[in-house]
C-alpha positions as CSV (number, residue, x, y, z in Angstrom):
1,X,-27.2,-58.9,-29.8
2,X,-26.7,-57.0,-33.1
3,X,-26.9,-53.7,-31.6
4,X,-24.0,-54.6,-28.9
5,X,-21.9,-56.2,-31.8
6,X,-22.5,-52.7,-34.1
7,X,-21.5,-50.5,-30.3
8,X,-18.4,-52.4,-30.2
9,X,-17.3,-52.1,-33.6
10,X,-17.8,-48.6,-33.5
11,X,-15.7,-48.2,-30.9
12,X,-12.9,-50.2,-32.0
13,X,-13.2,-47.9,-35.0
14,X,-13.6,-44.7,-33.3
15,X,-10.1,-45.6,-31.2
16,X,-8.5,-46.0,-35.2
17,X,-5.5,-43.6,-35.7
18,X,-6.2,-40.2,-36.2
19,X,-3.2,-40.1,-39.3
20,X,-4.8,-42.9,-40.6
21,X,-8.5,-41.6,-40.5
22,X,-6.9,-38.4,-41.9
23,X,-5.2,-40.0,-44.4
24,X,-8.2,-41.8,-46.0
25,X,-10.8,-38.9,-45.2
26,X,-9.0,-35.6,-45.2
27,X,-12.4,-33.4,-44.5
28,X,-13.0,-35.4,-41.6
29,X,-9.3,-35.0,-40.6
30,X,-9.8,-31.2,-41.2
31,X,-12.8,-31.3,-38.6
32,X,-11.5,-33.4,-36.2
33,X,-8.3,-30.8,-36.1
34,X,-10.4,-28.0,-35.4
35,X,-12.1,-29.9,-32.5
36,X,-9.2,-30.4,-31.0
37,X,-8.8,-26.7,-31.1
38,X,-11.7,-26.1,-30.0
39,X,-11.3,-28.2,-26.8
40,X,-8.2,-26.8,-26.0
41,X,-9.8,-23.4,-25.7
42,X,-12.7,-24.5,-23.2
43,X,-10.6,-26.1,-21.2
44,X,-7.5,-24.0,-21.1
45,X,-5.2,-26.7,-22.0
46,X,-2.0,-26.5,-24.6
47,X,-0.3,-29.0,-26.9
48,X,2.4,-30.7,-25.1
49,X,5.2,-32.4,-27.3
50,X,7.9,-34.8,-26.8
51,X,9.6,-37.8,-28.5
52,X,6.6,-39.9,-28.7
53,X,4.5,-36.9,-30.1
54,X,1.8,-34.8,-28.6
55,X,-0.9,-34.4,-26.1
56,X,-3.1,-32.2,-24.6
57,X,-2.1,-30.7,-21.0
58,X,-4.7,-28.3,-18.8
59,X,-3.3,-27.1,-15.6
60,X,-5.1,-25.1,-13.1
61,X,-4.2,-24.4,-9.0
62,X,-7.0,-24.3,-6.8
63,X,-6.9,-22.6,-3.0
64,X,-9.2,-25.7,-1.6
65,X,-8.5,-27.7,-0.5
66,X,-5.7,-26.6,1.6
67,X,-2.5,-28.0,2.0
68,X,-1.8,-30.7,5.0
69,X,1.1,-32.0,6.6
70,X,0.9,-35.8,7.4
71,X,1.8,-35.7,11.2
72,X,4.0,-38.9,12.0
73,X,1.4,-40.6,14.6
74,X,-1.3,-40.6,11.9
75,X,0.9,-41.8,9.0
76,X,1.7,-45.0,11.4
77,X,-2.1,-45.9,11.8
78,X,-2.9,-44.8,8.4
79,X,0.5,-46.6,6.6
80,X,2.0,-49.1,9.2
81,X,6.0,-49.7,7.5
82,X,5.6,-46.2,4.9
83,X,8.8,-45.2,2.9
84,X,10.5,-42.5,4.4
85,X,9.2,-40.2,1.9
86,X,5.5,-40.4,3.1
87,X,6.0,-37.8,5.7
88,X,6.6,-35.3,3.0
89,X,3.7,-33.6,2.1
90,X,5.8,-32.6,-1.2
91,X,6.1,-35.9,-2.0
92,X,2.5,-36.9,-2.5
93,X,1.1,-37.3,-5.8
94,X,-2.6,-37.7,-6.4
95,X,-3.7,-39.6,-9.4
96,X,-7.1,-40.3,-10.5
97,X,-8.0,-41.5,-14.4
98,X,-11.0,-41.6,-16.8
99,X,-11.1,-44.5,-19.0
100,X,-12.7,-46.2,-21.9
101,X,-14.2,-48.8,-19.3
102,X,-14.4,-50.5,-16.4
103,X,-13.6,-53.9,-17.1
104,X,-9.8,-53.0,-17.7
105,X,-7.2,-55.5,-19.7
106,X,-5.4,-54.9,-22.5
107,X,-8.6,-53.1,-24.7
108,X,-9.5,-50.0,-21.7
109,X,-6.9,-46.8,-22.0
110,X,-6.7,-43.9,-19.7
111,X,-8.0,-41.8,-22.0
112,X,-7.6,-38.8,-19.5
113,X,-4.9,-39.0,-16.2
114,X,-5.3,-36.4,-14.0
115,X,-2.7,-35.3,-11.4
116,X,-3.1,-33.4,-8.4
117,X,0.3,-32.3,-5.6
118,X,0.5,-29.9,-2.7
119,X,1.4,-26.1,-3.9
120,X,1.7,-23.0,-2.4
121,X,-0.9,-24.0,0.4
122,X,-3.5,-24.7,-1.9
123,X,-3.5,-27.8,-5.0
124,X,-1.8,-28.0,-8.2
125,X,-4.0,-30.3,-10.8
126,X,-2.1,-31.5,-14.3
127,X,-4.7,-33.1,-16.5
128,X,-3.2,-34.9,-19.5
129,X,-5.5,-35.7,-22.4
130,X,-4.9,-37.8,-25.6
131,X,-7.1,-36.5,-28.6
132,X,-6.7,-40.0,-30.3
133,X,-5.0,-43.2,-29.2
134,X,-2.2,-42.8,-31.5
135,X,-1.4,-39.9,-28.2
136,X,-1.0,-42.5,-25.5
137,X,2.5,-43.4,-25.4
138,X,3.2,-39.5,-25.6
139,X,0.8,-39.2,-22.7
140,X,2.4,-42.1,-20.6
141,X,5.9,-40.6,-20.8
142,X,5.2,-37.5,-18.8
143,X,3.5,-39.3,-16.3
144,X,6.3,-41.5,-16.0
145,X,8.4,-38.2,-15.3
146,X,5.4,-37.0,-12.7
147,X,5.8,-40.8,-10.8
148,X,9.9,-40.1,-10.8
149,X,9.5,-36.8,-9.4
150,X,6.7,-37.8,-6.1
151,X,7.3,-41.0,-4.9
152,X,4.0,-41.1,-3.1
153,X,0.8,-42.3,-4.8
154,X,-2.8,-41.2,-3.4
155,X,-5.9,-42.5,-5.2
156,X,-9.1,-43.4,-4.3
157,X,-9.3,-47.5,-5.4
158,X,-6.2,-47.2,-7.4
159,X,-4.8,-50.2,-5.8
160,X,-7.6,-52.0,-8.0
161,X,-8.3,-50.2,-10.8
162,X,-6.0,-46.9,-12.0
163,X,-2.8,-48.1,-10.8
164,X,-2.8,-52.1,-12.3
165,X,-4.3,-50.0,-15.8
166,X,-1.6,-48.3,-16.2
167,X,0.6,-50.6,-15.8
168,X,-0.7,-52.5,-17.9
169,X,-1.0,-49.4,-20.3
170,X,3.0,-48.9,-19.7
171,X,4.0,-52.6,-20.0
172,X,1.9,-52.8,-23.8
173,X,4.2,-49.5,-24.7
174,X,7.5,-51.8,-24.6
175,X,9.5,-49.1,-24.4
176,X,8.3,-47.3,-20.6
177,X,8.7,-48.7,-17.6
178,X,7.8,-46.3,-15.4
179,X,9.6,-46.2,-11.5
180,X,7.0,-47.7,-9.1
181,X,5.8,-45.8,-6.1
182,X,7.3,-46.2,-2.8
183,X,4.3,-45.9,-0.9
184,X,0.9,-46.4,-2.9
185,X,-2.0,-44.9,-0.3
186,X,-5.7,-46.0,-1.5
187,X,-8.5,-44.2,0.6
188,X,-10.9,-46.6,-0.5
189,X,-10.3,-48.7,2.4
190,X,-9.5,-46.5,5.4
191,X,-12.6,-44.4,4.0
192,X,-14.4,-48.1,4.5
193,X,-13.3,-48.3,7.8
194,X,-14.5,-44.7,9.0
195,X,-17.8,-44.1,7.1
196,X,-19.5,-47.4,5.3
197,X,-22.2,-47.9,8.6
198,X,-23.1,-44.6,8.4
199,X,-23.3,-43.8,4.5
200,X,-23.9,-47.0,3.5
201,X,-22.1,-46.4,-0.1
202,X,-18.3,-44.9,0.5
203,X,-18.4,-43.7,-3.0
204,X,-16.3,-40.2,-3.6
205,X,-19.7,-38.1,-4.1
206,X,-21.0,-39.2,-1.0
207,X,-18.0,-39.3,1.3
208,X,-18.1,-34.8,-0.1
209,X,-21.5,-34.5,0.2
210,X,-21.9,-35.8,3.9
211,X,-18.2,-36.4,5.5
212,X,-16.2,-33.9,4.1
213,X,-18.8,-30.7,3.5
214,X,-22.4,-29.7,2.9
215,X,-23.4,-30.3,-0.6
216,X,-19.6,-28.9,-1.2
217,X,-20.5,-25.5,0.6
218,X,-17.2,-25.8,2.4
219,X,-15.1,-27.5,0.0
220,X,-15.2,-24.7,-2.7
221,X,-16.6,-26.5,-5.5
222,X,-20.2,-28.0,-5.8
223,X,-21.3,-31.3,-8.2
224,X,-24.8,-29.5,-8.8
225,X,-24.0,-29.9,-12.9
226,X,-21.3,-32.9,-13.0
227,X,-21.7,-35.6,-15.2
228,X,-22.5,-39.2,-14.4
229,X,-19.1,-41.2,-14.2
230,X,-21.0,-44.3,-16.6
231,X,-21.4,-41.9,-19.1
232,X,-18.2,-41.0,-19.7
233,X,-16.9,-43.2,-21.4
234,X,-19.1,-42.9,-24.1
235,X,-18.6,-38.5,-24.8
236,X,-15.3,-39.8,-25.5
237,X,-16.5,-42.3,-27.7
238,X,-18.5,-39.4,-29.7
239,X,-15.5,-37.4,-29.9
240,X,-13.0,-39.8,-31.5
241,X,-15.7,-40.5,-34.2
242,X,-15.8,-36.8,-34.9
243,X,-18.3,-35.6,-32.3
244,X,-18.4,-31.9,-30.6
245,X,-15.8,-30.9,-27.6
246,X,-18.0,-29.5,-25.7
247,X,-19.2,-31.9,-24.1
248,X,-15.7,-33.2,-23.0
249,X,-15.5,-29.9,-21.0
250,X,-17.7,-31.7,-17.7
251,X,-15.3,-34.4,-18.0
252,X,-12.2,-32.4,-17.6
253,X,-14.1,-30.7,-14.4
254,X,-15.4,-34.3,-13.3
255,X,-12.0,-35.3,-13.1
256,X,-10.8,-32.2,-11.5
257,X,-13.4,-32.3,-8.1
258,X,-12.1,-36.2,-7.8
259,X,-8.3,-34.7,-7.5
260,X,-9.8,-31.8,-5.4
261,X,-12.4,-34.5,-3.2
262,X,-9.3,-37.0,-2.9
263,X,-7.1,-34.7,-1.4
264,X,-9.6,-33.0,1.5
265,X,-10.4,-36.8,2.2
266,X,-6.9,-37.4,2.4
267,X,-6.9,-34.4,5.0
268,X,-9.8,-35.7,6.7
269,X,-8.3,-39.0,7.6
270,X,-5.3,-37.6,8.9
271,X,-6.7,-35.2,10.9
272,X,-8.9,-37.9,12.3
273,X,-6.2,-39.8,13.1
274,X,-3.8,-37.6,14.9
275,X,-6.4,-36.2,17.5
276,X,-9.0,-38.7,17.9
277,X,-9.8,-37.1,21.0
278,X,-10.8,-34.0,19.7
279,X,-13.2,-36.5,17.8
280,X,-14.6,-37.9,20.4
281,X,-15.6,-34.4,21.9
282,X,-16.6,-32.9,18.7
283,X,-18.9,-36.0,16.6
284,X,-22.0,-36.9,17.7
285,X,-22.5,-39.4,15.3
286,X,-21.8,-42.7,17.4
287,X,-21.4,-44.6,14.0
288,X,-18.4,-42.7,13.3
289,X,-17.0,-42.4,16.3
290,X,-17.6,-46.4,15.8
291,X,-16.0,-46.2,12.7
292,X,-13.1,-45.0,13.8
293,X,-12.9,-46.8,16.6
294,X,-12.1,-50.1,14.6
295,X,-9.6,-48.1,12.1
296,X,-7.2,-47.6,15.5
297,X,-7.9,-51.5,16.6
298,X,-7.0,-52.8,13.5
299,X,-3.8,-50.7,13.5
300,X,-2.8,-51.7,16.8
301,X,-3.6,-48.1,18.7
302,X,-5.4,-50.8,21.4
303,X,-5.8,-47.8,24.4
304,X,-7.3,-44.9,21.8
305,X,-9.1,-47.4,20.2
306,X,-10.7,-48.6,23.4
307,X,-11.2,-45.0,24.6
308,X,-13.4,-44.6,21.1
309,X,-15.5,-47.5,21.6
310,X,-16.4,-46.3,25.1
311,X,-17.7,-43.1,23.6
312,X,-19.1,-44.8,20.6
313,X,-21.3,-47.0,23.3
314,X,-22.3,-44.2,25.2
315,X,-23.3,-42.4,22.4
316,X,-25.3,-44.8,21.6
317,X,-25.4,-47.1,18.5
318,X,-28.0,-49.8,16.8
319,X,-28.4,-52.9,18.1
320,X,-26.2,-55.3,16.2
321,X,-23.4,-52.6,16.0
322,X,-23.8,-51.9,19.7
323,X,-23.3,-55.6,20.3
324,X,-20.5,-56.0,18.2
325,X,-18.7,-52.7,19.7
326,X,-19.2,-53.9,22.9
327,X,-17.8,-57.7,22.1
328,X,-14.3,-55.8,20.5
329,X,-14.7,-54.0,23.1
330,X,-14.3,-56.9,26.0
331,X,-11.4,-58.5,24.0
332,X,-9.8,-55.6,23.8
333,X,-10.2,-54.9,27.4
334,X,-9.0,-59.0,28.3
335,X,-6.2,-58.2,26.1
336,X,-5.3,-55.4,28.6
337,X,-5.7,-57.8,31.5
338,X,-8.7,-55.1,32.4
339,X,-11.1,-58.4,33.3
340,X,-13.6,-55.8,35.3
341,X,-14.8,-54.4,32.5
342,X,-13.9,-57.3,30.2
343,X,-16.4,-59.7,32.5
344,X,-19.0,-57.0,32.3
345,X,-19.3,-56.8,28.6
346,X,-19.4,-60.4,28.5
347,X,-22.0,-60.7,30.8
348,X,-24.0,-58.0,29.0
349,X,-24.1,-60.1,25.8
350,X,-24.9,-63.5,27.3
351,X,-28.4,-63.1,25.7
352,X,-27.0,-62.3,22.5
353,X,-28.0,-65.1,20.4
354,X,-24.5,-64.1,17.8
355,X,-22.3,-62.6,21.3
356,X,-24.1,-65.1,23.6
357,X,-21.6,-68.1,22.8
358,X,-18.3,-66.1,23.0
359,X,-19.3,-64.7,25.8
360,X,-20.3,-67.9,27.9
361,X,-16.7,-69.4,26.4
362,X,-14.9,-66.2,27.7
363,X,-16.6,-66.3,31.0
364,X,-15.4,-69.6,31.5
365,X,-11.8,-69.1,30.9
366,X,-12.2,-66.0,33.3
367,X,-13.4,-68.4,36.1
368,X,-10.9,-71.3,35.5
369,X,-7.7,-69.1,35.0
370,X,-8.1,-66.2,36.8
371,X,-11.1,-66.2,39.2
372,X,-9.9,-69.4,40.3
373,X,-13.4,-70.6,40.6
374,X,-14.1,-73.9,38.9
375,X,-17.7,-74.7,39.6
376,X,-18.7,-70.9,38.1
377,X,-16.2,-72.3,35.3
378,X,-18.1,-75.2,35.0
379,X,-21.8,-73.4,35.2
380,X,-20.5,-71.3,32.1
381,X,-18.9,-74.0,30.2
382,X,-22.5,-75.9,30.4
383,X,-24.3,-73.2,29.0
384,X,-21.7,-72.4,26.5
385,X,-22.6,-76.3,25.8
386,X,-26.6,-75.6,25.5
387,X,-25.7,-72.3,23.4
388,X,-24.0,-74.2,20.8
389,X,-26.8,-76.8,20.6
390,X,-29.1,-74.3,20.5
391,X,-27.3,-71.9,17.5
392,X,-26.5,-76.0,15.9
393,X,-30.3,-77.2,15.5
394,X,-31.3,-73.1,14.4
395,X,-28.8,-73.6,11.6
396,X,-26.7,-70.2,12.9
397,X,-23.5,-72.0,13.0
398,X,-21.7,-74.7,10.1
399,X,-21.2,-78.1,11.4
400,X,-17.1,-78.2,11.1
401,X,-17.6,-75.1,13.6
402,X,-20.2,-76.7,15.8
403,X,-17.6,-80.1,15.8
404,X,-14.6,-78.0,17.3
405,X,-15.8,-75.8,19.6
406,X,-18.0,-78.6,21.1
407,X,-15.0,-80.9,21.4
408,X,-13.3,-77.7,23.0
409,X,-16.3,-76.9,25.6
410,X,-16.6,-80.6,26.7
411,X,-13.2,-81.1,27.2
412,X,-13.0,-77.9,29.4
413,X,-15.6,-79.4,31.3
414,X,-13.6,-83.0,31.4
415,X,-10.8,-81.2,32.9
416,X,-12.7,-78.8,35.0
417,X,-14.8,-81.9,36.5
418,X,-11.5,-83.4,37.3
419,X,-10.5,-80.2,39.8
420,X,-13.7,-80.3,41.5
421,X,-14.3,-83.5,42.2
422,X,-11.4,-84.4,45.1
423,X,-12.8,-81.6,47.2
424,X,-16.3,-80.3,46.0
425,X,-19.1,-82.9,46.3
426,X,-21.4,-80.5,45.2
427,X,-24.1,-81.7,42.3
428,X,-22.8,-83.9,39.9
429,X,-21.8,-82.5,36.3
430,X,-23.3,-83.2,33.1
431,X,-22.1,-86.3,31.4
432,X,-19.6,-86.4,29.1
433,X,-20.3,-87.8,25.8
434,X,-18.1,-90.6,24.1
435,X,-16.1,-88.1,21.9
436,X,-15.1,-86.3,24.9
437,X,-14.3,-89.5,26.9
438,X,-12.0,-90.5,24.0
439,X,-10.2,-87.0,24.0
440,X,-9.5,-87.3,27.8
441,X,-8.1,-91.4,27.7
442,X,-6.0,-89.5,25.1
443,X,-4.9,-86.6,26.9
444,X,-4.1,-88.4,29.7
């Protein structure tokens, strides 16, 4: 517990005013001004000044990734109701921050925001540094100028994390209020969408080293020697309490391969998006193809969407994400008013002990409404019945559930026993209990 209390007082220290450290021990002061030097050698960076005082700016263009144009098709699925502006490729802005911690609030600061925008075909990255605290509002007032000039914000969980920091960063200024983006685009969650089956972890590193190239062979840059994103936090730490700038250095590049890895993932997506058909012929990997699949569905592209699942299915995935491609699949095929294939997927899961319900349910309404077959109706409304009883007493299913769609299946059967029996004497029905007895008086 002591040792935690004497970290965090250290930091709070370390995070002191540099005038003020200065002030009371000028050596140190001294030191600490030659470090800053020092950094801004290794990493190519010069003082930048304005009213608030200075900060440290690096700024290096890369030729990779390339530059892409958002096509219009792909920037519907990708941002259904975008601003105008995010059809402009000028207009993007990608932001990505290294902090003092993860639990933000009022005590993390962005010690380091780097800046990324399309240039001359290839990327432009602004990193912009502060040396001590006493930097930050310095620091936040040219990235309020960046935000004013691209009005389009790419990150990588920004929505959760950069973005609300420094907002908060901006608000505890009381003097910047930065103009808020008209389109804010996090990756995080398409990136979800397309690759978490697979990969299991969507995490930036991962998403380069198996989505977007080979151990960064085609990406231009490689994380052989980067540094490990908990640890950097504390390398700042060391250097506000007068520690080498050295080590600083594979923070600056850390940061730099995030900007670089956020925009070829940005690429990715869109490229994914506009041709999904060139997908479908080119990946062999039926969890992506699954992936995407589900990233079209949930953005409305219902016949490409379908047209990926097929593939997906034939490609051939793992049983529970087979089952459940096949079952988005069939509604999306009802949806269609396609009940061939919709009645053949169904039927294909009826042994599902998760599909198997739905798809006894689904049957039923097929018979009833559209078949116009009532006894089949009924014959799949009774085993819906025994499904449910079954999924009940093996504790697969919550009892509010269970109480609704039983009430639902037996009074489908009420009403279904009512068309058969003036003209088909065949075997009798089940019973009906007293609940559904009751709902029938009622509906009547």
């Amino acid at each position: 517990m002591s040792s935690n209390l004497d970290d965090r007082f250290a930091r709070l220290a370390a995070l002191r005013s540099a005038r003020k450290r200065e002030a009371a021990e000028p050596y140190t002061g001294r030191a600490r001004a030659a470090e800053a030097d020092a950094l801004a050698g290794l990493v190519g960076a010069e003082v930048s000044s304005n009213r608030y005082g200075e900060h440290l700016v690096a700024r290096q263009w890369f030729s990779t990734p390339e530059e892409c144009a958002p096509g219009a098709h792909a920037l519907r699925l990708l941002l259904p109701g975008a601003s105008g502006e995010a059809a402009d490729a000028a207009e993007w802005l990608f932001l990505d921050t290294e902090t003092t911690g993860l639990a933000g609030g009022t005590g993390t600061y962005a010690f380091l925001v780097g800046l990324a925008w399309w240039d001359a075909g290839g990327l432009q990255v602004e990193q912009f540094f502060m040396r001590d605290h006493g930097e930050e509002h310095s620091l936040l007032l040219e990235l309020a100028r960046r935000l004013a000039e691209r009005r389009v914000l790419v990150t990588f969980n920004g929505k959760s994390f950069d973005w609300p920091l420094l907002e908060t960063r901006f608000r505890m200024t009381r003097a910047l209020a930065p103009r808020p983006p008209a389109t804010h685009l996090d990756l995080l969650h398409p990136a979800r969408q397309l690759w978490r089956l697979r990969l299991g972890s969507v995490r930036l590193t991962e998403l380069e080293r198996h989505v977007l190239g080979c151990k960064g062979s085609s990406l231009g840059w490689t994380r052989r020697d980067d540094i490990d994103s908990a640890l950097i936090p504390q390398v700042y730490f060391n250097y506000l309490r007068g520690g080498p700038a050295e080590p600083l250095v594979r923070v600056f590049r850390h940061n730099q391969m995030d900007l670089r890895g956020l925009a070829a993932l940005a690429s990715k997506i869109l490229a994914l998006l506009a041709e999904p058909e060139a997908l479908e012929r080119s990946v062999d990997d039926p969890l992506e193809l699954y992936g995407l699949s589900r990233l079209l569905h949930r953005r409305g592209d219902a016949s490409r969407a379908r047209r990926v699942y097929e593939r997906a299915l034939e490609a051939g995935l793992p049983g529970a994400v087979d089952r459940a491609a096949r079952r988005e699949l069939a509604r999306l095929a009802k949806r269609e008013r396609d009940y061939a294939r919709a009645t053949s997927l169904w039927e294909e899961l009826l042994a599902d002990s998760t599909e198997g319900l739905e798809a006894y349910e689904q049957l039923a309404i097929y018979y009833e409404h559209h078949a116009c077959e009532p006894r089949r109706a009924a014959h799949f409304t009774r085993d819906a019945l025994g499904a449910l009883r079954k999924a009940y007493r093996a504790g697969r299913i919550e009892p509010g559930r269970y109480r609704r769609l039983h009430l639902r299946l037996e009074h489908r059967l009420a009403r279904l026993s009512r068309n058969l029996m003036p003209r088909d004497h065949g075997p009798p029905l089940e019973p009906l209990s007293a609940e559904a007895r009751s709902r029938t008086r009622e509906s009547n």
